[in-house]
C-alpha positions in Angstrom: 13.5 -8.4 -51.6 15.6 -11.7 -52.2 14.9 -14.4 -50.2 18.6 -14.5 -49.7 18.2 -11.6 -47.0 15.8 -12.7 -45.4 15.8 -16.9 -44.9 11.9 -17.4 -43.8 10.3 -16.2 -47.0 10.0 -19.1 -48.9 10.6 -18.5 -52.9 7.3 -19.0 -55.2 9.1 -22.3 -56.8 9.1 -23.9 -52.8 5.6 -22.6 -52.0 4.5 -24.5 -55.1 6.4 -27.8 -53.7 5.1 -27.0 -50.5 1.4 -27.3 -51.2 2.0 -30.1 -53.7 3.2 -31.8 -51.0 0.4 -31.3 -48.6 -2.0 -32.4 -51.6 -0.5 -35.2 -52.0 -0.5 -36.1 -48.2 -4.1 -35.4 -47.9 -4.8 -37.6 -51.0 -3.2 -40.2 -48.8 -4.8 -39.6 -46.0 -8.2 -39.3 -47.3 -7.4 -43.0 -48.7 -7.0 -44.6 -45.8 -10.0 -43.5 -44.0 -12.5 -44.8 -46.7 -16.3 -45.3 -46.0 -17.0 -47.7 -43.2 -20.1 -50.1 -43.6 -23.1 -49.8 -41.5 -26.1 -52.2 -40.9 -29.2 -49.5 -40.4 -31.5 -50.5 -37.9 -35.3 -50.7 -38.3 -36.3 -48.1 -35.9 -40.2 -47.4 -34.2 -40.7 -43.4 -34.4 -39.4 -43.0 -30.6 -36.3 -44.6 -31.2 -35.2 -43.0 -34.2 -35.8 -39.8 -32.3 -33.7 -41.2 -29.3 -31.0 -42.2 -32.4 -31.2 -39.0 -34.0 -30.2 -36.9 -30.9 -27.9 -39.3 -29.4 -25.7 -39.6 -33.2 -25.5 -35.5 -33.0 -24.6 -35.3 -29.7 -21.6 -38.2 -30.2 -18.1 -36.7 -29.8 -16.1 -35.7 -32.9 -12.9 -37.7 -31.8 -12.7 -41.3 -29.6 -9.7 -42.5 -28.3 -7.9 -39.8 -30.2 -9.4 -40.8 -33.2 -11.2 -39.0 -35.6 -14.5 -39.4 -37.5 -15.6 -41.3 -40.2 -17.8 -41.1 -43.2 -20.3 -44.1 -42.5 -22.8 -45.6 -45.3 -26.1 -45.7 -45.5 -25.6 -42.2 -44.2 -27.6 -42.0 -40.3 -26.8 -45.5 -39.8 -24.4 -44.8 -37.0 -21.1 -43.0 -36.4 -17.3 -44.8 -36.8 -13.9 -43.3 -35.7 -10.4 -44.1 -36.5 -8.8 -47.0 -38.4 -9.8 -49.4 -37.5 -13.1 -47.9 -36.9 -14.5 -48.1 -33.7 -19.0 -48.4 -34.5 -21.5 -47.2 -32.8 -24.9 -48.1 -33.4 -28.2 -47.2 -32.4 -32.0 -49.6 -32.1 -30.0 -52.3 -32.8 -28.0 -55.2 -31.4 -25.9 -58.5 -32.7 -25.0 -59.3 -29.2 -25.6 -63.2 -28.6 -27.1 -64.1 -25.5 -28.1 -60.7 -24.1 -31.0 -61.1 -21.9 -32.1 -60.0 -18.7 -29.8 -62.2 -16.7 -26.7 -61.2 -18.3 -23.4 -59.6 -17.2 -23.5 -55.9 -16.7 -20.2 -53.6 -16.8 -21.0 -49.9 -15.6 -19.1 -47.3 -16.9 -19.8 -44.1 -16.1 -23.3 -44.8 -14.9 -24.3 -46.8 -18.2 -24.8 -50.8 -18.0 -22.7 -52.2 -21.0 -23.1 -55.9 -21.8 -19.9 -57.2 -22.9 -19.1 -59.7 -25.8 -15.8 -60.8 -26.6 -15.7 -61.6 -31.0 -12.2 -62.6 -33.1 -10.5 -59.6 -33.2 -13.0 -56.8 -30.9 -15.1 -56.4 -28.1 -18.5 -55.5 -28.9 -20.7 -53.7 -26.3 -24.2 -53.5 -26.0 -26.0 -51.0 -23.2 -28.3 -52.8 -21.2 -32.1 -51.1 -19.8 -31.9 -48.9 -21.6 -35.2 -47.7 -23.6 -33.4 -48.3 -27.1 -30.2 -50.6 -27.4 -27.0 -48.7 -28.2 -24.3 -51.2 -29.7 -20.5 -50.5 -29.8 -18.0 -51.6 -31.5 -14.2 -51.4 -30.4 -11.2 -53.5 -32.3 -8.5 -55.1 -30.2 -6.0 -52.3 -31.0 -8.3 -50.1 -28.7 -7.4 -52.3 -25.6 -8.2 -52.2 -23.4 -11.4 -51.9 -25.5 -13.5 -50.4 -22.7 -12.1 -47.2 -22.6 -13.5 -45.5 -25.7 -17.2 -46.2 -23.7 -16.1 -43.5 -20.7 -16.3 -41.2 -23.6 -19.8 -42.0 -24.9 -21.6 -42.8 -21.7 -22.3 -39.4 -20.9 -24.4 -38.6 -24.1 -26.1 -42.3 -23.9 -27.4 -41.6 -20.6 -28.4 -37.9 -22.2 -30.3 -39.0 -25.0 -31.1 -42.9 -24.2 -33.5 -43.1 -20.9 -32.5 -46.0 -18.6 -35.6 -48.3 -18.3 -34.3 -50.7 -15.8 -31.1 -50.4 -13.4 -28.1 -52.8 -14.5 -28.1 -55.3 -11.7 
């Protein structure tokens, strides 16, 4: 049967520019998502096990955005572009300490620290530091933690009540 006749079959010459078409777009695609850079943490044994649960259990998308391949591979998760962090048994926050500011967001303590062009959050009593990172273009920058509090608090047990 001829195309012709019947307008929804697609000839063999247009499937063939179809599906060049989509290769080249994921080519693209995969381009702009390259690797994003993680410092690894030194972990004790009990908090790579409470890192090793809590990265599986992370959502596949935040804030609408998708996952990204992060290096040295366990080191934390990243979605989007630009790529939100996460990182577990580790924290860059300046002047965190018992005494400091404490956001709650869905039942996690979150110390917040404003840097050039992100927020970065780290959770506070908690029995091993979870540190996120979210860029400007997130704003407001705390949303993305409503969507990771729940499998914190899962995985990560609260030492001390943020006061």
């Amino acid at each position: 049967m001829a195309s012709a006749h019947l307008p929804w079959v697609a000839t063999r010459r247009q499937c063939r520019t179809h599906l060049a078409a989509a290769a080249i777009g994921l080519v693209t695609l995969a381009g702009c998502s390259g690797v994003v850079d993680l410092e690894p943490a030194d972990l004790d044994p009990d908090a790579e096990a409470i890192c090793a649960d809590l990265l599986t259990d992370l959502p596949r998308e935040l804030a609408g955005q998708g996952r990204r391949d992060v290096a040295p591979a366990g080191s934390g998760v990243a979605w989007g572009d630009p790529a939100v962090t996460l990182r577990c048994g580790v924290t860059d926050a300046q002047g965190l300490g018992r005494a400091s500011e404490c956001q709650v967001v869905n039942g996690v303590g979150w110390y917040p620290e404003e840097l050039s062009d992100s927020y970065r959050f780290t959770t506070v009593g908690r029995a091993t530091p979870v540190e996120v990172v979210v860029p400007d273009a997130y704003a407001p920058e705390v949303g993305p933690l409503t969507e990771l509090a729940d499998a914190v608090a899962r995985h990560d047990p609260e030492v001390r009540a943020c006061v």
